[in-house]
N, C-alpha and C positions, 0 to 999 in steps of 0.2 A: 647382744653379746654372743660370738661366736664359741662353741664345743671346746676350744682348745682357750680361748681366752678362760672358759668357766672352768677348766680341767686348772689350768695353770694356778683361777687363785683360791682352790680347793688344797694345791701343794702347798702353798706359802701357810694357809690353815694349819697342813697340818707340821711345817716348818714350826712355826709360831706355837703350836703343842707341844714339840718336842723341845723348844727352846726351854718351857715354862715347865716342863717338867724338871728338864737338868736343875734348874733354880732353885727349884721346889726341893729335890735332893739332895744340894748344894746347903740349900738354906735350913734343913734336918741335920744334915751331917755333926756340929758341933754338941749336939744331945747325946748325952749318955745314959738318955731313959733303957730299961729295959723292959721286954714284953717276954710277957710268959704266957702261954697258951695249954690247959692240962688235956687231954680226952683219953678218957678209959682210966687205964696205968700208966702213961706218956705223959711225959714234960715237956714240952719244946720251948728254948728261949731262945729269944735274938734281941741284938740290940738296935736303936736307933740307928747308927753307924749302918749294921747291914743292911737296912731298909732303905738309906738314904744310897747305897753302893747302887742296888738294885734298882731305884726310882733312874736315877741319873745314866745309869744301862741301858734302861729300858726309853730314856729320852734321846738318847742317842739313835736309838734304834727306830725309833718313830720318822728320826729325820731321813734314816736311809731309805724308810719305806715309801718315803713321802715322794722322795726319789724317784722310785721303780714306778708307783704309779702312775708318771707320765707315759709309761708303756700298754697301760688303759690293759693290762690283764687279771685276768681271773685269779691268778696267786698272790699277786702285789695286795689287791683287795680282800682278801683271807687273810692274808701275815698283817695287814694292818688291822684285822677284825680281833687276832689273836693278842697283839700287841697292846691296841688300846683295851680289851677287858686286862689284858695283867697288868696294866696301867691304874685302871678302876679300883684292881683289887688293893694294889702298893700302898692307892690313896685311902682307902676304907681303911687298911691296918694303920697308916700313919695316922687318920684323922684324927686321932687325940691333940695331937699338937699343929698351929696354925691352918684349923679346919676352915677357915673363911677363906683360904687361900685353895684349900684341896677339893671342898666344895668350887670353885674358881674353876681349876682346870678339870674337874669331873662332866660339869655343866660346858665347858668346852670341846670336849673328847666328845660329850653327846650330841652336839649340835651336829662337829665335823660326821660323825656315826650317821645320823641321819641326813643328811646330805649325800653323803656316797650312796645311802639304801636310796635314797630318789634316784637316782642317778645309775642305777649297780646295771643298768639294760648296758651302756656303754662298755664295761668292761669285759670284752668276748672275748679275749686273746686268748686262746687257750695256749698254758705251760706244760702241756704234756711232753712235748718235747724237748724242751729243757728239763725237764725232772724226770730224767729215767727212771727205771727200778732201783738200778745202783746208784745213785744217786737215795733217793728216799732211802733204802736201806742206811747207807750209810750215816745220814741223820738219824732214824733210828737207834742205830746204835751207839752213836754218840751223847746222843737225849739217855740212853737205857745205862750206858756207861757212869757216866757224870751223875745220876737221881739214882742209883745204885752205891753211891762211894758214897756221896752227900749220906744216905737216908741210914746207910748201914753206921756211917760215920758217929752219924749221931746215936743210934740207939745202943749203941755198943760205945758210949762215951764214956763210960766212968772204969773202961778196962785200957783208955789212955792216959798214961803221964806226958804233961798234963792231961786235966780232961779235957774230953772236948762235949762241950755244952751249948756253942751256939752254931750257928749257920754258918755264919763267915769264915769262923775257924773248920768246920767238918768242909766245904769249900777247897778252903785252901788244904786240907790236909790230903783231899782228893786229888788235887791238881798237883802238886809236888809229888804223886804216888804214880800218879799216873805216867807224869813226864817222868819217870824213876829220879828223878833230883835226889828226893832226899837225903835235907838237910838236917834230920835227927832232932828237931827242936819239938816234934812229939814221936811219943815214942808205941806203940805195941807193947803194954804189959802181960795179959794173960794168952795161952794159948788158941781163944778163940779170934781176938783180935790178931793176931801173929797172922792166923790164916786171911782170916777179912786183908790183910792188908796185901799178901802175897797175893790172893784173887782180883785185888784192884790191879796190880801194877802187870798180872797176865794180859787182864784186858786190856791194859793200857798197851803193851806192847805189842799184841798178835789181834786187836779189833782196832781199839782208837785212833793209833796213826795208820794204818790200814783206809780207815773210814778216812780220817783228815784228806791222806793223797787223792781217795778219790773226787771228794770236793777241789781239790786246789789245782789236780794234774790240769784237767781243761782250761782253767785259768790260766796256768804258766803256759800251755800249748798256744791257745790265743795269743798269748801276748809274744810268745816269740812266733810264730806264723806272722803277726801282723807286721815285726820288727823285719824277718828274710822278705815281705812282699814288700818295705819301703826300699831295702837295699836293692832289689829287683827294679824297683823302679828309677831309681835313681839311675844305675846302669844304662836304662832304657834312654837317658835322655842325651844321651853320647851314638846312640843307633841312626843309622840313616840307609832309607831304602831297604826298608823291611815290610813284610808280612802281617797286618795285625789282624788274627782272630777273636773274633766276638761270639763265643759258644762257641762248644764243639760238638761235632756227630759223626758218624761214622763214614757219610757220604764222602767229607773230604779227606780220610786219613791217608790213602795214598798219594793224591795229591798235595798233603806235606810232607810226606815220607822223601818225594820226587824232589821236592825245594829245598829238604833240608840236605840232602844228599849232593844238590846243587852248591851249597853252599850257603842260600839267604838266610838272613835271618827272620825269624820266625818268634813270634808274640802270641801265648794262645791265655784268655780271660774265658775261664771256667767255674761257674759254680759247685759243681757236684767233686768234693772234697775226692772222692775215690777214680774218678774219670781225670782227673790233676795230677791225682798222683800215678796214675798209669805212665800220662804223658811225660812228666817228668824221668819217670826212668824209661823214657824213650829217649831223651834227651832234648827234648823240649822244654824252652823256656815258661812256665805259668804260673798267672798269677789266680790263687784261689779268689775269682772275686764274682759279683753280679756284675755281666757286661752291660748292664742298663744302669749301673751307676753311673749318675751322671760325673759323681766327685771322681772316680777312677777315671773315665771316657776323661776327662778335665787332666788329665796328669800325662795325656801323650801327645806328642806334637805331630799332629797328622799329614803337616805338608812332608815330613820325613819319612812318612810311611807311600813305600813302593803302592800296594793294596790295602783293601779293609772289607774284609771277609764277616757278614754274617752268618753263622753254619750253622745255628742249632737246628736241632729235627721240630722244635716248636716252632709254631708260626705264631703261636702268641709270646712266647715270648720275646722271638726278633723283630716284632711290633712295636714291643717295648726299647728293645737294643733300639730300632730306627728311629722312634721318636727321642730318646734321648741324645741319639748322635746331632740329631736335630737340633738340640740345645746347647750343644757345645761348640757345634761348626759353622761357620756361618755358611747360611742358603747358597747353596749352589757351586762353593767354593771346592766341595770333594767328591762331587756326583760321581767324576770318573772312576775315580778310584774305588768305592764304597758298591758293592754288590753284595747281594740278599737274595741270599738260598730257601726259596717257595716250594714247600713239600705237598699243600693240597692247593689245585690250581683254581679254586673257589677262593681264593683268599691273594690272588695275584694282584685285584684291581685296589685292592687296600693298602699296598704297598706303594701303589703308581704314583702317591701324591706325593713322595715324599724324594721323586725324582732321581731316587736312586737307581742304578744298574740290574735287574731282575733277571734271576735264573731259575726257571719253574722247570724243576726235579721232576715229576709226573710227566709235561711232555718231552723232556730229556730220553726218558726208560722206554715212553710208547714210541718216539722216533727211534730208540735203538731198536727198540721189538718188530719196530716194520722194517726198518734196514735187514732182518734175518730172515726175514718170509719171503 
């Protein structure tokens, strides 16, 4: 059994986890036991109900992770390490009731636990670069927000009408504070609570939704970027006798400068978000994408296209560009059209196979240099 067949039915694992925990939470939910926990001078109560909230939250959440770890990285495998101990923990406080069941998926959660730790050499993707600074701050503050209204919530409970004495309720008294909703159905009696609650609803308004946008803004960027490069494409498929670049680099910018001034139309698939967006306020059409996707390469009809320019200044990458035009076009059918821009002329004969049009830049620049001598 192959790496990805074993990856795949480690997810269903832990699908099937997260299934059994909802259930498990589902099937607490109707209990109205209460749990009371003292330490020190502290009371803490919660009910059933909230443990069962929290179980079935937290099963939820296992599925999503279960998710990301098809992406074989280093954070997917943490937020599931984190996930399933507060999974552990859910079941250890519930286990008074239907422990045959919580002993069930504890001995489950461990199995999948150690499974991944056999396994944990696979997951090297590193998240550095999806998780900024701003980013992690902004979790942060949100974690420090939310366990700040919750914990003040509760200890400062008996200076609420009602009081507030369990989780659920300091929860929601939080998150109504936060969002400024308030609906008045608890109230702020003494003047320490008045303040607690005014310092929650600060946060909420100059940190919390602060932090939210920053999580979400990317989100909504992707997803409308992704929506303007299908309408781009679409466009594209009414075009005829045009220009398609595949990468860009600086070698050819005057000779699009020259064709667009001509009039042609001009096609440029660029990766680097900030080089796209130059182009475009040059007046150039681009699509933010990898030109070695084959699914993009797949979305343009190439007998329409006048040329098909590789330009980037890597030569491995348009290694990559050539081999995948390779699998989209059939052999031989766009040789003419389809030339590839060779920056180190050590790497010309790599190119040869693949019977494309070759223009090697290094002896370009030394015949212009001996043309001047």
């Amino acid at each position: 059994m192959d790496g990805r067949k074993q990856g795949f039915g480690i997810n269903i694992l832990i699908f099937c986890l997260g299934l059994f925990t909802i259930f498990l939470g589902a099937l607490r939910a109707p209990s109205t036991y209460l749990y009371s926990f003292h330490f020190l001078d502290f009371q803490l109560n919660f009910s059933q109900r909230t443990l069962s909230f929290l179980t079935i939250f937290d099963g939820f959440f296992l599925i999503i992770v279960g998710y990301l770890l098809r992406q074989k990285t280093r954070g997917a495998l943490r937020t599931f390490a984190v996930a399933a101990t507060f999974s552990a923990l859910l079941n250890l406080l519930g286990g008074t009731r239907y422990y045959h069941l919580t002993l069930t998926g504890a001995a489950f959660g461990l199995i999948i636990i150690l499974l991944l730790y056999r396994r944990r050499r696979e997951y090297v993707i590193t998240t550095a670069a999806r998780w900024g600074s701003e980013v992690v701050v902004a979790l942060i503050t949100i974690i420090f927000t939310v366990s700040y209204g919750v914990s003040g919530s509760l200890l400062l409970g008996d200076q609420f009408s009602p009081q507030i004495t369990s989780l659920g309720n300091a929860l929601y008294f939080t998150g109504e504070t936060v969002t400024t909703l308030g609906f008045g159905d608890i109230l702020p009696v003494t003047l320490t609570a008045k303040m607690f609650t005014i310092s929650i609803a600060v946060l909420g308004i100059a940190i919390f939704f602060g932090s939210m946008s920053i999580l979400i803004a990317p989100i909504i960027e992707r997803r409308v970027g992704g929506v303007v490069n299908r309408m781009e494409k679409r466009q594209l498929e009414s075009l005829s006798d045009y220009i398609l670049i595949l990468g860009y680099s600086t070698f050819i910018h005057e000779y699009l400068i020259r064709k667009k001034n001509e009039g042609k139309p001009i096609i440029i698939i660029e990766k680097n978000e900030a080089v796209a967006s130059k182009l475009r306020a040059e007046g150039f059409t681009v699509l933010n994408q990898n030109a070695d996707d084959e699914g993009v390469l797949g979305s343009f009809k190439l007998s329409n296209a006048s040329r098909v320019l590789v330009a980037s200044a890597d030569d491995g990458y348009n290694l990559l560009i050539v081999a995948a035009l390779g699998q989209v076009a059939p052999k031989g059918a766009y040789s003419s059209k389809i030339t590839v821009l060779v920056s180190n002329a050590s790497n010309v004969n790599k190119f040869r196979i693949f019977g494309y049009v070759i223009f090697d830049l290094s002896q370009v620049i030394s015949s212009s240099l001996e043309s001047q001598t």
